[in-house]
N, CA and C atoms as an extended XYZ file, in Angstrom:
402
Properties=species:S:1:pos:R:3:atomname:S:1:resname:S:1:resid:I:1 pbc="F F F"
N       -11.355       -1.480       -2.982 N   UNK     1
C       -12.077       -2.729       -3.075 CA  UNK     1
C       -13.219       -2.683       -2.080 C   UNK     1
N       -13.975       -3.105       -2.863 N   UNK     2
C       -15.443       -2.998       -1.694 CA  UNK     2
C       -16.339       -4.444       -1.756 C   UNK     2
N       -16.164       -5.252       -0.971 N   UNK     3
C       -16.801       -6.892       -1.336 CA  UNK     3
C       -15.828       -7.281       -2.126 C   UNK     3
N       -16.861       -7.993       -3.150 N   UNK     4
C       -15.944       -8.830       -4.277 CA  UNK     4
C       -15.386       -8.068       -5.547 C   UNK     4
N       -16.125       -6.563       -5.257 N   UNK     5
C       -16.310       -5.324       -6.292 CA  UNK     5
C       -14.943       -5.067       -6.101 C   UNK     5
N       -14.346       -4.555       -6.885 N   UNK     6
C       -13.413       -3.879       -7.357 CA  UNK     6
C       -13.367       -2.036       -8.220 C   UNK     6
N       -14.259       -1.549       -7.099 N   UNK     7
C       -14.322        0.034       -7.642 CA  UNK     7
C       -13.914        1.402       -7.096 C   UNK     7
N       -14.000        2.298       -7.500 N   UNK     8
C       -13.207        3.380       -7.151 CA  UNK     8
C       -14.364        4.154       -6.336 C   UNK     8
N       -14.144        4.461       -5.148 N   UNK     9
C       -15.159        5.345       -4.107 CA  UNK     9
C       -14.971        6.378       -4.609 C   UNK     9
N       -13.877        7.419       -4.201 N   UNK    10
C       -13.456        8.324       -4.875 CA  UNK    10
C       -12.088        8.918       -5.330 C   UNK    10
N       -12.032        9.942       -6.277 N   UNK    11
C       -10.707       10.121       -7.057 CA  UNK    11
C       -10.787       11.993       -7.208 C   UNK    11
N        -9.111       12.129       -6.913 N   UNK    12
C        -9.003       13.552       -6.938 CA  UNK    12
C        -7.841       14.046       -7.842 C   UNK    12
N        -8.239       14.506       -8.719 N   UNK    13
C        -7.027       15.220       -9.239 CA  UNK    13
C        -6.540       16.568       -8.539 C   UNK    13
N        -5.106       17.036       -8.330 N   UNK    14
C        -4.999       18.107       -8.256 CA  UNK    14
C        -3.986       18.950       -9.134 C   UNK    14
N        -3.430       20.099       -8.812 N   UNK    15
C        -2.532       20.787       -9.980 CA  UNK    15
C        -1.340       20.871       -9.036 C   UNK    15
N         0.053       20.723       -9.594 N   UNK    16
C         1.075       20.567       -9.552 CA  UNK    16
C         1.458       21.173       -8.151 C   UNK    16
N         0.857       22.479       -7.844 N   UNK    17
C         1.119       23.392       -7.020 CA  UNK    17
C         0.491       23.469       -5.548 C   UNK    17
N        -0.445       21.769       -5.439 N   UNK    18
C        -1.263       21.443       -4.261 CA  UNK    18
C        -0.743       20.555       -3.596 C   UNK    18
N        -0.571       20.694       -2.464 N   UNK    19
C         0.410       19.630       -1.864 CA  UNK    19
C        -0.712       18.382       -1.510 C   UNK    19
N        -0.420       17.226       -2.481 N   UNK    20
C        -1.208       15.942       -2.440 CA  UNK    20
C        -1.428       15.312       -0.748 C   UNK    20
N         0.049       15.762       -0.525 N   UNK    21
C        -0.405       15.205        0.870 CA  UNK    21
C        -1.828       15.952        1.741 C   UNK    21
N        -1.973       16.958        1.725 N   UNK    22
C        -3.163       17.328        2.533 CA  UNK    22
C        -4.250       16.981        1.339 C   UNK    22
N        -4.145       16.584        0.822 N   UNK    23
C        -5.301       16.630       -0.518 CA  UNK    23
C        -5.843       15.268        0.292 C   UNK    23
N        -4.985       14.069        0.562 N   UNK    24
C        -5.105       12.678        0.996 CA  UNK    24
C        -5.899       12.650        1.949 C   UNK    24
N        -5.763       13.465        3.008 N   UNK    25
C        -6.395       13.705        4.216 CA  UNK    25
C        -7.494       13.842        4.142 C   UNK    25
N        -7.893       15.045        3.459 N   UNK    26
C        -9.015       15.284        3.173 CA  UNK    26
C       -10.015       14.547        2.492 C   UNK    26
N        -9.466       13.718        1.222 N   UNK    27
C        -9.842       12.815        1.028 CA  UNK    27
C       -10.579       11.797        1.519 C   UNK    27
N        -9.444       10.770        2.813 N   UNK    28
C       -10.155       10.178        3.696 CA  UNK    28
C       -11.112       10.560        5.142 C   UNK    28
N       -10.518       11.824        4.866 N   UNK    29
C       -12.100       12.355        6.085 CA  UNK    29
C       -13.673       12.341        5.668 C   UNK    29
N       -13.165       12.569        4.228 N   UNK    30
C       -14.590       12.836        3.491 CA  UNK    30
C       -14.840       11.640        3.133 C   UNK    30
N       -14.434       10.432        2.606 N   UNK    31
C       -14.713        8.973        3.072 CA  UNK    31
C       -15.306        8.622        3.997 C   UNK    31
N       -14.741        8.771        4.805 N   UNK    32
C       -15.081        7.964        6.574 CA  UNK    32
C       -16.636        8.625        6.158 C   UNK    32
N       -16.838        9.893        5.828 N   UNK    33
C       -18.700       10.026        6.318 CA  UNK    33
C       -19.273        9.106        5.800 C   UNK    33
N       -18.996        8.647        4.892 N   UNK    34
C       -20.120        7.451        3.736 CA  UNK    34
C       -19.341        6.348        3.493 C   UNK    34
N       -18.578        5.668        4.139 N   UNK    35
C       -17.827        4.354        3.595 CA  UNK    35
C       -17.351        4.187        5.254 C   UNK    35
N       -17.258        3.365        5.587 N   UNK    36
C       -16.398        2.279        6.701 CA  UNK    36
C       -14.939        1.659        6.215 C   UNK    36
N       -14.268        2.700        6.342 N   UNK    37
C       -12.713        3.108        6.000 CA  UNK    37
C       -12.195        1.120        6.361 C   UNK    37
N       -12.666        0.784        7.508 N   UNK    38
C       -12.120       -0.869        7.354 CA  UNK    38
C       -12.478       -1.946        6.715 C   UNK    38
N       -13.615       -1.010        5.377 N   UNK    39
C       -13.882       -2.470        4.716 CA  UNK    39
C       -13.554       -2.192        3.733 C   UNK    39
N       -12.443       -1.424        3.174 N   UNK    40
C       -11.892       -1.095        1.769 CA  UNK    40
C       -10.581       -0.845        2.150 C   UNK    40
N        -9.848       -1.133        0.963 N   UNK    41
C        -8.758       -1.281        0.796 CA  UNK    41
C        -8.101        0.048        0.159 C   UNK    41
N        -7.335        1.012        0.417 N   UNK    42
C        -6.277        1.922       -0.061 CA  UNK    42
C        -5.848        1.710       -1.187 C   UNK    42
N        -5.698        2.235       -2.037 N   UNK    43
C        -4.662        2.016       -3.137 CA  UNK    43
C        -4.272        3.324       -3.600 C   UNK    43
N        -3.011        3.560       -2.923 N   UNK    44
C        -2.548        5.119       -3.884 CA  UNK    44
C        -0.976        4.993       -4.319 C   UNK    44
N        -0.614        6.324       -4.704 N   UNK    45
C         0.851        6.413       -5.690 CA  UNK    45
C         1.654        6.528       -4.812 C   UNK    45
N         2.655        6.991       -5.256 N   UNK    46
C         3.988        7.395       -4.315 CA  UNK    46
C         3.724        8.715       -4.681 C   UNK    46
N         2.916        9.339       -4.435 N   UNK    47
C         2.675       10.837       -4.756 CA  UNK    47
C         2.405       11.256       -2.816 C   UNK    47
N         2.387       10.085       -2.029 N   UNK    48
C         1.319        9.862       -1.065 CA  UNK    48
C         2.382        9.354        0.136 C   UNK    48
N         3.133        9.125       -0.406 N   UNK    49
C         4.507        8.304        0.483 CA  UNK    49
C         4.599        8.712        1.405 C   UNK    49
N         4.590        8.421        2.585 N   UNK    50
C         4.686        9.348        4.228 CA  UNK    50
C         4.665        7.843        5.554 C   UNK    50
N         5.360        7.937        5.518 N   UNK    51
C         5.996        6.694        6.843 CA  UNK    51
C         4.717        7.164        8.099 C   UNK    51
N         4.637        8.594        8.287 N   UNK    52
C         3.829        8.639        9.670 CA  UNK    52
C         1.883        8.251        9.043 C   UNK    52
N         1.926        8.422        7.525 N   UNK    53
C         0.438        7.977        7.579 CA  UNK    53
C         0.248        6.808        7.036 C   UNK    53
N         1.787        5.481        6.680 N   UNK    54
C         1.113        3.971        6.905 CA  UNK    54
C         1.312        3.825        8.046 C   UNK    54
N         1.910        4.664        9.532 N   UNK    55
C         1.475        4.256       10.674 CA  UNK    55
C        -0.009        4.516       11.191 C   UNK    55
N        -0.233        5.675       10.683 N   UNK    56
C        -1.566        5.891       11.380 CA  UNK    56
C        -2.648        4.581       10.726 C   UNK    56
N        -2.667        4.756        9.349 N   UNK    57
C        -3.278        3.701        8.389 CA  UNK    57
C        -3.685        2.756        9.476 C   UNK    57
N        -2.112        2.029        9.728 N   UNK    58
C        -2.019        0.201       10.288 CA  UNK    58
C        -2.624        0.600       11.381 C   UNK    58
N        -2.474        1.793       12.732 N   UNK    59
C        -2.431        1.834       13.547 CA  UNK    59
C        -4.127        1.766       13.689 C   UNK    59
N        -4.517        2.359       12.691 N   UNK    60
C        -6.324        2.403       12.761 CA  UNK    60
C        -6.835        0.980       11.974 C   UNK    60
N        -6.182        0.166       11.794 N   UNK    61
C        -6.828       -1.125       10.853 CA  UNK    61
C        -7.359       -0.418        9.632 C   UNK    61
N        -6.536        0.734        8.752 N   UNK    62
C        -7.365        0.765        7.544 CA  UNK    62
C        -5.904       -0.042        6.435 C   UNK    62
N        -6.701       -0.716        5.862 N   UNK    63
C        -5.789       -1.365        4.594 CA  UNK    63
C        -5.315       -0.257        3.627 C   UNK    63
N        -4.375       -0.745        2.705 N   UNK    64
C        -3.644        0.123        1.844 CA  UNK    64
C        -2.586       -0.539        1.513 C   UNK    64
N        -2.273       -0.325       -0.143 N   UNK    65
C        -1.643       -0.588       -0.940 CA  UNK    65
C        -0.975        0.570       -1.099 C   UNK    65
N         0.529        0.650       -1.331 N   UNK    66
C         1.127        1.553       -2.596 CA  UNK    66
C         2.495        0.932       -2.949 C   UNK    66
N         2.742        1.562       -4.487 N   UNK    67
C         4.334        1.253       -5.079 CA  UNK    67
C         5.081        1.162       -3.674 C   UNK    67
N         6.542        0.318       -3.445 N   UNK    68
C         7.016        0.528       -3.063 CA  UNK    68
C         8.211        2.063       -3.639 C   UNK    68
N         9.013        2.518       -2.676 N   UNK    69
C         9.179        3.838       -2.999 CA  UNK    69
C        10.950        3.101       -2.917 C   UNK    69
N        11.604        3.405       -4.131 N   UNK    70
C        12.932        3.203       -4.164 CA  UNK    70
C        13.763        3.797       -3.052 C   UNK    70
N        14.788        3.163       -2.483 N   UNK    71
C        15.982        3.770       -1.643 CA  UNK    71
C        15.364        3.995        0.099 C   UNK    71
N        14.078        3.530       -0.016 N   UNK    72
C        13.502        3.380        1.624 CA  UNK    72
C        14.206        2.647        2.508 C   UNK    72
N        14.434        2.750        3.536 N   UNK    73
C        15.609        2.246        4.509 CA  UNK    73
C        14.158        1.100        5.388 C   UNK    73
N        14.686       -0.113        5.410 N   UNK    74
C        13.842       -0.841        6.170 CA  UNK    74
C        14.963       -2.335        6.429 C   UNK    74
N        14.262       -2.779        7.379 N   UNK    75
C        15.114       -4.099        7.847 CA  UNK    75
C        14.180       -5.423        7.522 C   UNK    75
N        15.002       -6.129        6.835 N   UNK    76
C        13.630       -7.137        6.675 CA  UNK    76
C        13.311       -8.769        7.951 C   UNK    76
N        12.265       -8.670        8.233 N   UNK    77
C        11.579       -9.615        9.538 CA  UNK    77
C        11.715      -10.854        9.032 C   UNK    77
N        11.112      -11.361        8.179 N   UNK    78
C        11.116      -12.511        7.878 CA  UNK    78
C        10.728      -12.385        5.768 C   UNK    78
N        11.471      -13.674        5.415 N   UNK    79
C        10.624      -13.602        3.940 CA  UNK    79
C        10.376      -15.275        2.845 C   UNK    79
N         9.766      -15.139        2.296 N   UNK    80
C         8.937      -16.407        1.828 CA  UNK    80
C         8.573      -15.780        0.461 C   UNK    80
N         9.069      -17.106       -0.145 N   UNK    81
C         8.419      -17.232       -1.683 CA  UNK    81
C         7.142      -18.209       -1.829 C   UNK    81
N         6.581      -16.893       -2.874 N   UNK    82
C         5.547      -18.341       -3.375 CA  UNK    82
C         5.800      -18.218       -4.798 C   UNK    82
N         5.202      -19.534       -5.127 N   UNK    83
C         5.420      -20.178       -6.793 CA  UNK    83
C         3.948      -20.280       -7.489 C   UNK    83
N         2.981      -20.087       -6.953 N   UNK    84
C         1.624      -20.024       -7.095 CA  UNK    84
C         1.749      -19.398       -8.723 C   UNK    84
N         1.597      -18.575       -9.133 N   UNK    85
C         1.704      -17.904      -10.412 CA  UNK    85
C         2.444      -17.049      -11.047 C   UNK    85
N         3.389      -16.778      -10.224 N   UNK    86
C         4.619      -15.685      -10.377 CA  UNK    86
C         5.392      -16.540       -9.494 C   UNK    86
N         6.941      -15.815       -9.694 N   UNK    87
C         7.659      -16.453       -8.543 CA  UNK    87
C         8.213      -15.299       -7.468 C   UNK    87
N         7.122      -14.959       -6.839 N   UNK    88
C         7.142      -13.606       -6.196 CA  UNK    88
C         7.607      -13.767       -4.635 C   UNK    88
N         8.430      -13.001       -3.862 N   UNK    89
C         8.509      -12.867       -2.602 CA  UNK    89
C         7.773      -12.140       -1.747 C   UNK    89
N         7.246      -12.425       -0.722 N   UNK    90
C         6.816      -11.791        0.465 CA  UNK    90
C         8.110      -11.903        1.440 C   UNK    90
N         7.894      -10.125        2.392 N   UNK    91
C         8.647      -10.086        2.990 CA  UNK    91
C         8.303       -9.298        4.442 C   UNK    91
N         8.276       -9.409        4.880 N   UNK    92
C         7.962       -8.602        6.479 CA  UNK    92
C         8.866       -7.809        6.670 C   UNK    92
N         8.858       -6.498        6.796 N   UNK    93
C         9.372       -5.502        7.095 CA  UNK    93
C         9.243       -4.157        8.051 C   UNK    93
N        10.492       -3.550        8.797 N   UNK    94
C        10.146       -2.931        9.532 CA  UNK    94
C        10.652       -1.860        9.159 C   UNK    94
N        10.673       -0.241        9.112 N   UNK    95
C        11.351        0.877        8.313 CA  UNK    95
C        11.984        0.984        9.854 C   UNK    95
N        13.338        1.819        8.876 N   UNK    96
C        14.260        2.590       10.522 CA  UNK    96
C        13.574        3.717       11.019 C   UNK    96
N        12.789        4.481       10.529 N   UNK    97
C        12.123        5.364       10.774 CA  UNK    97
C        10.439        4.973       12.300 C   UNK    97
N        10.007        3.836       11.735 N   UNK    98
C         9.294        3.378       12.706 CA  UNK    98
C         9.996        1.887       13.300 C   UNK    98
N        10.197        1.890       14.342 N   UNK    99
C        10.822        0.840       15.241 CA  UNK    99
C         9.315       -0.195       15.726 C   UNK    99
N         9.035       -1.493       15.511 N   UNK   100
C         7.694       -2.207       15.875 CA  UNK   100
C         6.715       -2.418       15.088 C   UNK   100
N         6.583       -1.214       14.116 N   UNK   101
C         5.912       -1.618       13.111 CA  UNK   101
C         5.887       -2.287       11.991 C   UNK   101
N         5.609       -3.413       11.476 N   UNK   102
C         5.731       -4.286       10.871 CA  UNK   102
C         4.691       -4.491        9.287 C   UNK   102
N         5.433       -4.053        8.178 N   UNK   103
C         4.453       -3.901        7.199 CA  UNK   103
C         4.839       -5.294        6.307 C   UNK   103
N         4.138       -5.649        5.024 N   UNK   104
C         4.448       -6.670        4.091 CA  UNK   104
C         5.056       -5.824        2.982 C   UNK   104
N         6.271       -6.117        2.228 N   UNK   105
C         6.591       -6.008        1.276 CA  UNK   105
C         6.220       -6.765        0.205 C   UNK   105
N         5.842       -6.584       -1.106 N   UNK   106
C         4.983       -7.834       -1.715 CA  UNK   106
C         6.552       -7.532       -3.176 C   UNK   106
N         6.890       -8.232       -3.670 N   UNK   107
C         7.815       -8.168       -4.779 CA  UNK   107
C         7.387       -9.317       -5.551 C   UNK   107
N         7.069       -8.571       -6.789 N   UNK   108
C         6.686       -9.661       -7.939 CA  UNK   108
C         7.393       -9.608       -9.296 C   UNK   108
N         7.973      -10.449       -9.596 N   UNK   109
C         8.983      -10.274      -10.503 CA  UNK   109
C         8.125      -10.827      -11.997 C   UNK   109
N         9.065      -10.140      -12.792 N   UNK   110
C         8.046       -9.558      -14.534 CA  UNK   110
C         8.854       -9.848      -15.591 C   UNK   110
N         8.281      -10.402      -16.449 N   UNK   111
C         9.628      -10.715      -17.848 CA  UNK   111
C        10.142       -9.195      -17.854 C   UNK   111
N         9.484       -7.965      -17.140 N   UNK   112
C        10.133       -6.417      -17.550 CA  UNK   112
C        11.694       -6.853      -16.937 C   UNK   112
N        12.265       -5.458      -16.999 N   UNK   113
C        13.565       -5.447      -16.352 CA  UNK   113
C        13.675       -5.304      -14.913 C   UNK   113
N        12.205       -4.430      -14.583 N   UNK   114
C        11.710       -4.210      -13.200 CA  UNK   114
C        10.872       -5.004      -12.302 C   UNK   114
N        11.304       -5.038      -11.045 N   UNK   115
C        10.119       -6.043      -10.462 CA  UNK   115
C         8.995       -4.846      -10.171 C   UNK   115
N         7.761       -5.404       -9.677 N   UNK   116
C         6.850       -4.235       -9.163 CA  UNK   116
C         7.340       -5.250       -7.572 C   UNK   116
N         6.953       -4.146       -7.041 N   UNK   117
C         7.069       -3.940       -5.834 CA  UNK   117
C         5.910       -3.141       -4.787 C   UNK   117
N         4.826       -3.778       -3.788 N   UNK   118
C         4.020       -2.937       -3.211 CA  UNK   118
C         4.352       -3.390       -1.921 C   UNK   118
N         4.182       -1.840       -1.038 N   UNK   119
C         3.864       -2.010        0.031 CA  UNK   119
C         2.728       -1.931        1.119 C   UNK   119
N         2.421       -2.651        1.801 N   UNK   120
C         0.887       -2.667        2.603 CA  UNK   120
C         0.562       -3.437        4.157 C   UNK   120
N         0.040       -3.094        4.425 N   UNK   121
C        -0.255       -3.730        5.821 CA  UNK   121
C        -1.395       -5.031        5.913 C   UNK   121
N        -1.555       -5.244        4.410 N   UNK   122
C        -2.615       -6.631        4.216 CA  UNK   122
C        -1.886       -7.797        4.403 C   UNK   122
N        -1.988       -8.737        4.979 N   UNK   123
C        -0.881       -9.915        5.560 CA  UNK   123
C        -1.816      -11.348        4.998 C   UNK   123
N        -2.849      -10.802        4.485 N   UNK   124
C        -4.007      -12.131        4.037 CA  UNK   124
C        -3.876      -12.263        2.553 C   UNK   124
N        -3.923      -11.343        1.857 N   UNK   125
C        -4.298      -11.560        0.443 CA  UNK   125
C        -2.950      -11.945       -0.242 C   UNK   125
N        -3.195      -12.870       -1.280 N   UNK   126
C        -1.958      -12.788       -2.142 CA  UNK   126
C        -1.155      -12.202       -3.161 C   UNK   126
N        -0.209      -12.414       -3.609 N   UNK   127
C         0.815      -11.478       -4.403 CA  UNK   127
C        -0.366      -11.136       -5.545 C   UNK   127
N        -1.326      -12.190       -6.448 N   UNK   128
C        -1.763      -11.536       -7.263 CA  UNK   128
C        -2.812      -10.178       -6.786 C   UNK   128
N        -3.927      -10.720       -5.573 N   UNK   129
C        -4.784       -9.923       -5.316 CA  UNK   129
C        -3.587       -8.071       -4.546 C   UNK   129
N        -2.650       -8.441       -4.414 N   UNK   130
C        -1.973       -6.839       -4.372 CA  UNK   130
C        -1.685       -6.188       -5.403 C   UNK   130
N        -1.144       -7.169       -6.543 N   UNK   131
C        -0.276       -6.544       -7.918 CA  UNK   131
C        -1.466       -5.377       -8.354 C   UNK   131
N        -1.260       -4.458       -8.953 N   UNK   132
C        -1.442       -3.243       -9.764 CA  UNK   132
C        -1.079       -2.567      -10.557 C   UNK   132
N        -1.237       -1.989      -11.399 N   UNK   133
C        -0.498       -1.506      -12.223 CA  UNK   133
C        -0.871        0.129      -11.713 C   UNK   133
N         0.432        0.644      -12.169 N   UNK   134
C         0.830        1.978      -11.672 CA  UNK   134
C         0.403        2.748      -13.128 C   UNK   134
């Protein structure tokens, strides 16, 4: 997200046999030269899942979205429903893995069988402005 825009800076495919995680990195290094990493928002897969880089993320003020990742061990801080347009929960959460750090769980429930579920360090925007489709 860039302003009120809603567009893609950039996008990488790779082949099965590239480990996405350094692909990510690289990614946002090559960002940072031409974009101001704190005025856009993250949005990636669980291809990307790594506890030590939504610390670094939060730890640098860069935003980011992703799926939540099934069977993640976390304790939850506090949590609140809203009724606004879904009847979705917010939840504050801390993983056992990082002790202090404090992310939002966003859970939005779907006539599906599944809720979606994202996780992110955005504490302003609401359940709709997180939802995505995977």
């Amino acid at each position: 997200m860039l302003g009120k825009f809603t567009i893609p800076i950039t996008a990488m495919i790779t082949p099965m046999n590239v480990s996405d995680s350094n692909e990510f990195d690289n990614i946002l290094t090559d960002m940072g030269l031409f974009v101001d990493l704190h005025k856009v928002i993250l949005v990636f897969d669980k291809g990307y899942w790594c506890y030590q880089r939504f610390k670094d993320l939060a730890t640098k003020s860069i935003r980011f979205i992703v799926p939540m990742k099934k069977g993640a061990n976390y304790k939850v801080l506090s949590e609140k429903k809203t009724e606004k347009y879904y009847s979705d929960m917010k939840k504050y959460i801390e993983f056992d893995d990082m002790p202090g750090m404090v992310f939002r769980l966003v859970i939005i429930h779907t006539k599906e069988e599944e809720d979606l579920e994202y996780l992110t360090d955005i504490f302003d925007l609401t359940p709709e402005q997180i939802k995505f489709e995977n």
